[in-house]
C-alpha positions in Angstrom: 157.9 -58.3 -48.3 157.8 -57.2 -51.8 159.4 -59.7 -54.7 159.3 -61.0 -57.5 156.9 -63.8 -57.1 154.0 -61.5 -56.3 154.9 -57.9 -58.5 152.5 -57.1 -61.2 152.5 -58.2 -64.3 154.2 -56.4 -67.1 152.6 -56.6 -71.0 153.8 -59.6 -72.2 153.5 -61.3 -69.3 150.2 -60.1 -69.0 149.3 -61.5 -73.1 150.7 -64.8 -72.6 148.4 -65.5 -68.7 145.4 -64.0 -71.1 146.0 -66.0 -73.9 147.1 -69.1 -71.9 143.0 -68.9 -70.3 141.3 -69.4 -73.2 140.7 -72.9 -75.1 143.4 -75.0 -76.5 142.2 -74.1 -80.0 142.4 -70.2 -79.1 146.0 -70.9 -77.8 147.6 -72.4 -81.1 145.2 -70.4 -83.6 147.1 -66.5 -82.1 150.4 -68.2 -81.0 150.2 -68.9 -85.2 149.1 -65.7 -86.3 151.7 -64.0 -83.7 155.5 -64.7 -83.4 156.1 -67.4 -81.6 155.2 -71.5 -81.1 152.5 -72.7 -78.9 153.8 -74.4 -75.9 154.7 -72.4 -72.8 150.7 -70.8 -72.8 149.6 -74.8 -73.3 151.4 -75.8 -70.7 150.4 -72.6 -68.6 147.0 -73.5 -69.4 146.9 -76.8 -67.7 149.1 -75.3 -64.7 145.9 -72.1 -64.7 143.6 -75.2 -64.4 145.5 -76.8 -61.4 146.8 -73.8 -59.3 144.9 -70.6 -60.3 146.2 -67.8 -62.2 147.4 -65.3 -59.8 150.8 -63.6 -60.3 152.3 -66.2 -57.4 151.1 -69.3 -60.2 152.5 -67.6 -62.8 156.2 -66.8 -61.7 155.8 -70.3 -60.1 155.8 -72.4 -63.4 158.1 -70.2 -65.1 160.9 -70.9 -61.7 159.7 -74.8 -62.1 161.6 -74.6 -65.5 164.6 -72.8 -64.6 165.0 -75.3 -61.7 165.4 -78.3 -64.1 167.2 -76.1 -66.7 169.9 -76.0 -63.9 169.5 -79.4 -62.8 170.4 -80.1 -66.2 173.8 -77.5 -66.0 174.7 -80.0 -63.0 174.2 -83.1 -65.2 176.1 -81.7 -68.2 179.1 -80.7 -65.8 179.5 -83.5 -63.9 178.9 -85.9 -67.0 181.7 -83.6 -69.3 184.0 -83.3 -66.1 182.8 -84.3 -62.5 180.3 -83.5 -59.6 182.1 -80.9 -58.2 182.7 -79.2 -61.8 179.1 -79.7 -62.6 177.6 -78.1 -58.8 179.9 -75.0 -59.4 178.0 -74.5 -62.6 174.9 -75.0 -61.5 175.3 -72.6 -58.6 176.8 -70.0 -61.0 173.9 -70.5 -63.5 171.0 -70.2 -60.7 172.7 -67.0 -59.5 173.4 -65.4 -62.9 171.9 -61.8 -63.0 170.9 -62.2 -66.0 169.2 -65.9 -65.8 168.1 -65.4 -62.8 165.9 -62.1 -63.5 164.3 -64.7 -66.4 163.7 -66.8 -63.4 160.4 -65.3 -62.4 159.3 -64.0 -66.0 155.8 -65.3 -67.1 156.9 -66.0 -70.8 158.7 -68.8 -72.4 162.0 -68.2 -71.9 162.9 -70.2 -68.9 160.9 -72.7 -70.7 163.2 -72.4 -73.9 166.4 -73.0 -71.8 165.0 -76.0 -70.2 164.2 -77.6 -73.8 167.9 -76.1 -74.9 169.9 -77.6 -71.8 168.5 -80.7 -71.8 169.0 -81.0 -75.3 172.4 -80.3 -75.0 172.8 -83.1 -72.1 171.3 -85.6 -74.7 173.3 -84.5 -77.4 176.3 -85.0 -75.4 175.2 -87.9 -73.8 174.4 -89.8 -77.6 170.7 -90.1 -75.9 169.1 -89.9 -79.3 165.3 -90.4 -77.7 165.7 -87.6 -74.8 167.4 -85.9 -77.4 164.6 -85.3 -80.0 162.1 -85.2 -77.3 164.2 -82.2 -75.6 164.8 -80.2 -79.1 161.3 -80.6 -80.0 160.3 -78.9 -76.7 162.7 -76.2 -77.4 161.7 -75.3 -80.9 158.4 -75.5 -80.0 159.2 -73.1 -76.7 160.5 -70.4 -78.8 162.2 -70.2 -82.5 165.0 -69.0 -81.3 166.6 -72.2 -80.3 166.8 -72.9 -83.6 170.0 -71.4 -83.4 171.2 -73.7 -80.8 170.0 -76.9 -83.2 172.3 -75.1 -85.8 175.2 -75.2 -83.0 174.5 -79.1 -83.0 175.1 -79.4 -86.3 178.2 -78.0 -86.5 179.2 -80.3 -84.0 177.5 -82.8 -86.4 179.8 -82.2 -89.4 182.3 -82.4 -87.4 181.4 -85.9 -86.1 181.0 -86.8 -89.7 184.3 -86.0 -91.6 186.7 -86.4 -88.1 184.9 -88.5 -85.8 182.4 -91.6 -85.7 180.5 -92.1 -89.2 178.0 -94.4 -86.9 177.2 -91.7 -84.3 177.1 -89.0 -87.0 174.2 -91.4 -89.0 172.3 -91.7 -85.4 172.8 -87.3 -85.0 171.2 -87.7 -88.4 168.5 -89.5 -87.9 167.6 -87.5 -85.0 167.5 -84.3 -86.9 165.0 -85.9 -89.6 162.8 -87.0 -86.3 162.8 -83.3 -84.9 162.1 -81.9 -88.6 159.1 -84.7 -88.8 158.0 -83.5 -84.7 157.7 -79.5 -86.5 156.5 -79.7 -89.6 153.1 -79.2 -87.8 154.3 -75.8 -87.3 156.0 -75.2 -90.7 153.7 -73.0 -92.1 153.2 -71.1 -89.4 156.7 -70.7 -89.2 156.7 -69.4 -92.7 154.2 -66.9 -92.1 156.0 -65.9 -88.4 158.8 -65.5 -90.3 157.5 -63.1 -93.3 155.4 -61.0 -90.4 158.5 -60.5 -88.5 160.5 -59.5 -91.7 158.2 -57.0 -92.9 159.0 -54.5 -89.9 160.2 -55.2 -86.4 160.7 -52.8 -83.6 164.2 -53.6 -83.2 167.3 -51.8 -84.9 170.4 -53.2 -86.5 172.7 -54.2 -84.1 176.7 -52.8 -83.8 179.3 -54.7 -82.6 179.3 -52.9 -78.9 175.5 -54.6 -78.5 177.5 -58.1 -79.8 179.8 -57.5 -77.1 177.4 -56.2 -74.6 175.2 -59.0 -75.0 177.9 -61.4 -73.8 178.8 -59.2 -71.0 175.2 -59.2 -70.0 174.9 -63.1 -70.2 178.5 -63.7 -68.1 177.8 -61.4 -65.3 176.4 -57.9 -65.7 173.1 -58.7 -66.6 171.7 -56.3 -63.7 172.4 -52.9 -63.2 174.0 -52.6 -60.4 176.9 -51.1 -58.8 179.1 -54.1 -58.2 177.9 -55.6 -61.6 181.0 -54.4 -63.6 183.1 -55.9 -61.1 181.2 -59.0 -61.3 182.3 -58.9 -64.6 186.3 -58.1 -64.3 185.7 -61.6 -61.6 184.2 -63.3 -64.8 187.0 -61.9 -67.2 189.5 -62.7 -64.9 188.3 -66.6 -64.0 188.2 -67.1 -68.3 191.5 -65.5 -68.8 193.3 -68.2 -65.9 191.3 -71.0 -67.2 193.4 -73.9 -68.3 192.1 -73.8 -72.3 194.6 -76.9 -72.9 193.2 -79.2 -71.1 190.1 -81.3 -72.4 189.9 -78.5 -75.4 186.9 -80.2 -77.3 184.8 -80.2 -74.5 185.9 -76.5 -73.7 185.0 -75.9 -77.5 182.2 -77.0 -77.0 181.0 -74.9 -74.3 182.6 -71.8 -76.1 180.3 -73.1 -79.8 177.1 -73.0 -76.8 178.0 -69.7 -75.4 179.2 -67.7 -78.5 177.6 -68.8 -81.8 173.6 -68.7 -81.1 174.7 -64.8 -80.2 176.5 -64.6 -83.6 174.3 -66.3 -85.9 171.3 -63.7 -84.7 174.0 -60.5 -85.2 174.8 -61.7 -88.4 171.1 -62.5 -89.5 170.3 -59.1 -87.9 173.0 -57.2 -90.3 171.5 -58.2 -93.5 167.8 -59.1 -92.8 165.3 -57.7 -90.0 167.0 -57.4 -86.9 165.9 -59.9 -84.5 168.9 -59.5 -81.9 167.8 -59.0 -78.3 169.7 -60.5 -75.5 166.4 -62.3 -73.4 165.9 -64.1 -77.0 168.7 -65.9 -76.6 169.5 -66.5 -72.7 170.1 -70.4 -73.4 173.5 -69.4 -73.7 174.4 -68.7 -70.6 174.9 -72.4 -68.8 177.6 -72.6 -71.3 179.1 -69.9 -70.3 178.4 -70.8 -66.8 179.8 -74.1 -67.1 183.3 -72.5 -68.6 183.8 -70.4 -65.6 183.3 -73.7 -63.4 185.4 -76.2 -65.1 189.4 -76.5 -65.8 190.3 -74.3 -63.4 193.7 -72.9 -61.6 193.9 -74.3 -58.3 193.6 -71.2 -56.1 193.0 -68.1 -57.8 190.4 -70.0 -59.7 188.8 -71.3 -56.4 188.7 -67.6 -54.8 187.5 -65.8 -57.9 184.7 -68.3 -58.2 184.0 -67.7 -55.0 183.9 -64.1 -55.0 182.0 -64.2 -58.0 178.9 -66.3 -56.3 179.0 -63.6 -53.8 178.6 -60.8 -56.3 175.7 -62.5 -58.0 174.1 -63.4 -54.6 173.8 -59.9 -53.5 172.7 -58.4 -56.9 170.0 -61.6 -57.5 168.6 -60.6 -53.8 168.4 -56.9 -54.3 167.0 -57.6 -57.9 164.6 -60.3 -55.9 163.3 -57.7 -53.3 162.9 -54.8 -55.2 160.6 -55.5 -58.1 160.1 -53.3 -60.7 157.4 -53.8 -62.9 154.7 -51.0 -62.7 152.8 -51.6 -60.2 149.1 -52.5 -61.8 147.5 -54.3 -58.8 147.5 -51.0 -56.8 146.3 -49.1 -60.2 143.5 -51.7 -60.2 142.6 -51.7 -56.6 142.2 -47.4 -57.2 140.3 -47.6 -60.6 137.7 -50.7 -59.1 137.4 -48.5 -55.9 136.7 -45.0 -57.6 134.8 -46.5 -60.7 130.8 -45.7 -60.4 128.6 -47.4 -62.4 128.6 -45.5 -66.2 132.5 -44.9 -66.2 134.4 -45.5 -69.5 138.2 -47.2 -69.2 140.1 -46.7 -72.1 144.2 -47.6 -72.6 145.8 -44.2 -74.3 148.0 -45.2 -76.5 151.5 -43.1 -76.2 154.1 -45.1 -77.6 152.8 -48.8 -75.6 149.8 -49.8 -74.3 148.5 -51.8 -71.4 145.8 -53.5 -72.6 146.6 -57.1 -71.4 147.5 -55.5 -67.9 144.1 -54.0 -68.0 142.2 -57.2 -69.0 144.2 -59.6 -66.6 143.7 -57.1 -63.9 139.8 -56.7 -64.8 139.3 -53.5 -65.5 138.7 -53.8 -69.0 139.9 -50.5 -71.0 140.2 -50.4 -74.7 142.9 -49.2 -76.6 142.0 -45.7 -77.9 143.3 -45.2 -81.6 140.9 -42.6 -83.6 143.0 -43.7 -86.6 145.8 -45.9 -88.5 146.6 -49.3 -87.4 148.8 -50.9 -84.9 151.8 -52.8 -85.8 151.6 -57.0 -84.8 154.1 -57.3 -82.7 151.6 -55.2 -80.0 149.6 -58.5 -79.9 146.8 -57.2 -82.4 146.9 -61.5 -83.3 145.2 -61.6 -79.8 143.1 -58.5 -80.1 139.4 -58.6 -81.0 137.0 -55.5 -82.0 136.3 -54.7 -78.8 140.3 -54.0 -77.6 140.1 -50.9 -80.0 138.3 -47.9 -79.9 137.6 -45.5 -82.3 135.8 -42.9 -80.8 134.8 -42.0 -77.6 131.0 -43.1 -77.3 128.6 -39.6 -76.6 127.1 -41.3 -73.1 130.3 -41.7 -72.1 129.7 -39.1 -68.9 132.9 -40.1 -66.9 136.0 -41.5 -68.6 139.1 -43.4 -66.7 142.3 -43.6 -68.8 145.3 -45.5 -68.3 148.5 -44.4 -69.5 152.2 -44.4 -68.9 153.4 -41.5 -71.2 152.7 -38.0 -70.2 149.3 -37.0 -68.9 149.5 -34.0 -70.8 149.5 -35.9 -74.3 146.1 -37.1 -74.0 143.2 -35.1 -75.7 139.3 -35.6 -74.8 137.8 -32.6 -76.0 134.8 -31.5 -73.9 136.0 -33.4 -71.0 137.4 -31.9 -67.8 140.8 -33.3 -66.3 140.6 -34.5 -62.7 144.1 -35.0 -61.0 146.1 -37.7 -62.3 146.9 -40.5 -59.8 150.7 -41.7 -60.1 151.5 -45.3 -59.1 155.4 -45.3 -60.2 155.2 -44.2 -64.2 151.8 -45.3 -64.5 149.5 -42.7 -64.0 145.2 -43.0 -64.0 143.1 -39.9 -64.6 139.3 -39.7 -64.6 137.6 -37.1 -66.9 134.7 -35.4 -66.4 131.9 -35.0 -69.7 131.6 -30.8 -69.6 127.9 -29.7 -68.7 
């Protein structure tokens, strides 16, 4: 049966299982001349050398970490309330549309939210050693947590001037310890973040992508037809909450949920946009873990109910229905049909497929007979022979790759055979004119 463990690998995916076969050395010199930190392709290197780097391995690890990311939802609800609070927000955060789709994902995200959870558990725990161990792996998962360290120290100040002046000096120490654990990747950082700020491919947020960003994260994070009711349930279950009772720890859990999202949309209005809603996915146990705790007796109990239901049945369409372009059939055709001579090349109409092509193995470079492509394509991970300039003169037969529209691509002297469609990617072989 078709699903999610065993679909094809989509472009980034597809760069980081690439990137996370080559040496140690390889790993941290691109993740340092790309966008983000180092760790999830380290670790996916050592899991490559233990269970092979199929697409099964890869959604594998990535599931490994959302399993203790909600093993940690359970520990922060049960220590902030009790068991029961703490199993109804780990159920709600396993079957969140949204988390769960990130679930089976081979990039760092489900790696991020275990190093943000945990941290958070720490933090709220006054475990200063898992603590700094926990942020460390965050930051180094993906910079994006940063934002959740800058929650922390909210919640720091506010330990200083109106709580415990002892525990606020131990918070302290803990953020110098975490600085010290970076500062490895400081000037890479730096450079990160110039790249990024000198042209992005995302646009300045409004206030509707603010609030649909939260929408996304509480319940409709799947399109779906009973994914706007999901989210009336989830409206409905916050509204009824009693906000009174235990309001810091509530607080809390709101600072968790909302602010990360903010701090990005506000950075995003006056700087380079960097708000995108997978960047920033640690939120959701937060928001999870308000919809489990202080509620009404009944009308709590059955909306929480009917609100599992919901997510089951959208998580086990989404699970059973993959839809990532299907590149193991377009490699099985292309390794089947290919003769010994033939040319592969990627055409480039808007994105690529290079890393699909490569993991895959059947090597096609990226055709671009001029200008340059912009970094965040994975040029940090691209050598001279990922980009083609011209189409060599033996060249007799030539496969291309695309998913744009077969008729934008232009090899003069060459004869079009028919393309062959699997989903929107398309492969066409073209024949050198006599």
């Amino acid at each position: 049966m078709p699903n999610q463990f065993s679909a094809s690998l989509w472009g980034d995916e597809a760069f980081s299982a690439v990137l996370s076969k080559a040496s140690l050395i390889r790993i941290i010199d691109v993740s340092a001349r790309d966008t983000y930190p180092p760790l999830y392709n380290l670790v996916e290197h050592f899991w490559f050398n233990l269970f092979g780097s199929s697409e099964i391995a890869i959604r594998a690890l990535s599931f490994l970490f959302f399993i203790l990311t909600i093993f940690f939802v359970y520990k922060i609800g049960a220590f902030l309330w009790n068991k029961k609070t703490g199993l109804i927000g780990a159920a709600l955060s396993f079957l969140n549309p949204f988390f769960f789709t990130y679930a089976f994902e081979g990039r760092m995200y489900s790696i991020m939210a275990l190093g943000v959870t945990a941290s958070m558990y720490f933090f709220l725990k006054r475990k200063w050693v898992g603590y700094v161990i926990a942020t460390a792996w965050a930051i180094y998962s993906h910079h994006f947590a940063i934002f959740a360290l800058l929650v922390q120290g909210i919640w720091f100040l506010y330990e200083y001037f109106w709580g415990k002046r002892k525990i606020a000096t131990k918070m302290f120490k803990s953020f110098l310890a975490i600085g010290v654990l970076y500062l490895p990747w400081a000037i890479p950082l730096y450079n990160q973040v110039n790249r990024v700020g000198g042209g992005f491919w995302l646009g300045t947020p409004t206030i509707k992508d603010f609030g649909g960003v939260l929408a996304e994260y509480l319940a409709a994070g799947i399109k779906h037809p009973i994914a706007i009711p999901a989210l009336y349930v989830a409206a409905v279950i916050l509204i009824i909450r009693r906000w009174g009772k235990s309001f810091q720890k509530s607080l809390f859990l709101v600072s968790w949920f909302i602010l990360p999202v903010a701090f990005t949309w506000l950075v995003s209005q006056k700087f380079q946009s960097i708000f995108f809603n997978r960047y920033l996915l640690y939120v959701i146990p937060g928001a999870m873990l308000l919809l489990a705790s202080n509620q009404r007796k009944l009308l709590s109990k059955i909306c929480v109910v009917v609100l599992l239901v919901f997510f089951a049945i959208i998580d086990f369409n989404y699970f059973t229905h993959p839809i990532k372009r299907p590149f193991q059939e377009l490699s099985v055709y292309v390794k089947e049909t290919q003769q010994e001579g033939d040319f592969l090349i990627n055409w480039n109409s808007g994105a690529h497929h290079l890393w699909e092509t490569i993991y895959y193995e059947i090597p096609a470079p990226i055709y671009v007979p001029e200008g340059e492509l912009p970094f965040y394509v994975g040029t940090a991970q691209m050598t001279d022979k990922d980009i083609l300039r011209e189409i060599p003169l033996e060249a007799k037969r030539i496969g291309v790759v695309t998913s744009g529209s077969v008729d934008e691509i232009d090899l003069p002297s060459y004869t079009e055979s028919e393309p062959v469609a699997f989903g929107e990617l398309k492969f066409v072989w073209y024949q050198k004119n006599p």
